[in-house]
One Martini backbone bead per residue (centre of mass of N, CA, C, O) as a GRO file, in nm:
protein
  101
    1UNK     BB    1   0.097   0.034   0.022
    2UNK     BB    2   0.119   0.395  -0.055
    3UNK     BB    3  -0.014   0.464   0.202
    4UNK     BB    4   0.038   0.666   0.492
    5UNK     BB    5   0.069   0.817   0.775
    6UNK     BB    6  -0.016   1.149   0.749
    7UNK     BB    7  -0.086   1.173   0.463
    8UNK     BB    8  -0.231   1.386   0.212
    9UNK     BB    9  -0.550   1.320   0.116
   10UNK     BB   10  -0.757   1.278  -0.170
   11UNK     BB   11  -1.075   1.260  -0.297
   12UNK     BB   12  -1.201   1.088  -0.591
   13UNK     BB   13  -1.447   0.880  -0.500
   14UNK     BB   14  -1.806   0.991  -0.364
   15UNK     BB   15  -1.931   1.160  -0.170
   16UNK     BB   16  -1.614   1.302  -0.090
   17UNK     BB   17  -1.531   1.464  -0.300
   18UNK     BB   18  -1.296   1.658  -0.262
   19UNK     BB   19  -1.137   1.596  -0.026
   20UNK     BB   20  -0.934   1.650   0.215
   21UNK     BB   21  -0.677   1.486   0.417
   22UNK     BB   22  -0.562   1.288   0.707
   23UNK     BB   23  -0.401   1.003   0.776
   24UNK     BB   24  -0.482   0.820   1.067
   25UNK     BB   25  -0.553   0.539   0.934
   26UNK     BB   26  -0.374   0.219   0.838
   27UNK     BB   27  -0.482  -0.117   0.667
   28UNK     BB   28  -0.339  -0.320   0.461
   29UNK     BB   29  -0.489  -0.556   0.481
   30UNK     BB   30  -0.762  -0.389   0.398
   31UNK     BB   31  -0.693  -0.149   0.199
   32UNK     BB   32  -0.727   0.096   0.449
   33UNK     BB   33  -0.830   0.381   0.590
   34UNK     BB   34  -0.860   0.697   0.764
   35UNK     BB   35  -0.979   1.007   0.754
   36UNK     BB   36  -0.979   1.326   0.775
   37UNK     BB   37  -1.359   1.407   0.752
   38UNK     BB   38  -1.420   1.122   0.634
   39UNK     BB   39  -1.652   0.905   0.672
   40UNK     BB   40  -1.911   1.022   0.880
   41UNK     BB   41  -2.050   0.872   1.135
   42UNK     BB   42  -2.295   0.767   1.342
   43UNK     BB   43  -2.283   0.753   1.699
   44UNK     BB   44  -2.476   0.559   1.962
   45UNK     BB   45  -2.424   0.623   2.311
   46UNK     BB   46  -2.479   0.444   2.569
   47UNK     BB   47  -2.611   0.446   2.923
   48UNK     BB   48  -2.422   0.449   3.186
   49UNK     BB   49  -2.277   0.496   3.517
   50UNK     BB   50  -2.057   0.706   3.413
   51UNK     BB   51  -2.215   0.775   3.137
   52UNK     BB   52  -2.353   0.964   2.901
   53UNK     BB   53  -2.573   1.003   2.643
   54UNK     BB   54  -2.498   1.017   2.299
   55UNK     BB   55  -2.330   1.157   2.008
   56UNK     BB   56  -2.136   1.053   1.786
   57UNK     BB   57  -1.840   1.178   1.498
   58UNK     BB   58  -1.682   0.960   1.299
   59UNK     BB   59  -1.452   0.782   1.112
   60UNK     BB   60  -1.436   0.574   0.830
   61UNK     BB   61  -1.326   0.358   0.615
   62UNK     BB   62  -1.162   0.369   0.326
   63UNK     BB   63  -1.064   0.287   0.007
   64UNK     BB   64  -0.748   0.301  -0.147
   65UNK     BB   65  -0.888   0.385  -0.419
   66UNK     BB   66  -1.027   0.642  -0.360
   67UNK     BB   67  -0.716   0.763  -0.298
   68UNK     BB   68  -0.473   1.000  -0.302
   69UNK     BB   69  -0.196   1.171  -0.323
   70UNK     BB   70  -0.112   1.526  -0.197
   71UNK     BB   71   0.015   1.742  -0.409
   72UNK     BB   72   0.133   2.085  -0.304
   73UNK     BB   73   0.281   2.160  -0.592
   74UNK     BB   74   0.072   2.112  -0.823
   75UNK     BB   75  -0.266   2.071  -0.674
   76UNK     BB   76  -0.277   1.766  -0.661
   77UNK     BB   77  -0.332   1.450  -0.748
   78UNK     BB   78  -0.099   1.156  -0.682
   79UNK     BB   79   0.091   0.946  -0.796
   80UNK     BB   80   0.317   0.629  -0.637
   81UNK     BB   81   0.668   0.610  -0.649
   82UNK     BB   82   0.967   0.467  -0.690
   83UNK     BB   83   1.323   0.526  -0.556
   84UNK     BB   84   1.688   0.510  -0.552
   85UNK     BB   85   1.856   0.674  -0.255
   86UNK     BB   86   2.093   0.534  -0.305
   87UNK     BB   87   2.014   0.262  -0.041
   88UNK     BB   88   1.719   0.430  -0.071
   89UNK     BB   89   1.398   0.428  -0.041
   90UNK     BB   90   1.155   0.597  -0.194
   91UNK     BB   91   0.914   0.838  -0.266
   92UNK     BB   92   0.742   0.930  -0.545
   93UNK     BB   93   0.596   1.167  -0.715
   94UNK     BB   94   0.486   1.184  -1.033
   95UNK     BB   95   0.405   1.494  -1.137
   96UNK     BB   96   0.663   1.635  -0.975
   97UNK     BB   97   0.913   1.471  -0.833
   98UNK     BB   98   0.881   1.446  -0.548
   99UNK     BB   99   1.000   1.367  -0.247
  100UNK     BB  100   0.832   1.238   0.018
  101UNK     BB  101   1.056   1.117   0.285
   0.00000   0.00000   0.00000
């Protein structure tokens, strides 16, 4: 997977069609993201003898062929290949050219 945690990414297809968000958690066994922002859903917490009874709206995963990663210099989505620098894999923004880390 191509996406880690941390990096800035749009949504290209969804109802939440372009939106950037930040990548909160990262699954790659399942392929999936959970972005900043992005497939917030309602969550009813039932009340307990500590806490009362409330509505939260947390983010839901989407998977990650739905989002791209948010390259800076371009200001759009762009594909991330590899390239060895020395003797160190990196992440290069196909876009720009720019190394991600």
């Amino acid at each position: 997977m191509r996406i880690k945690k941390g990096d800035t990414v749009i949504v290209i297809t969804g109802k939440d069609k372009g939106k950037k968000g930040e990548v909160i958690k990262a699954m790659p066994k399942e392929n999936r993201v959970i972005v900043e922002g992005v497939n917030v859903q309602t969550k009813h917490q039932k009340q307990t003898r500590t806490a009362s009874s409330e509505i939260k709206h947390q983010e839901g995963p989407i998977h990650v062929s739905n989002v791209m990663l948010y390259d800076e210099k371009a200001k759009a989505g762009t594909r991330v290949g590899y390239k060895m620098d020395g003797d160190k894999k990196v992440r290069v923004a196909k876009k720009s050219g720019n190394v991600i880390d």
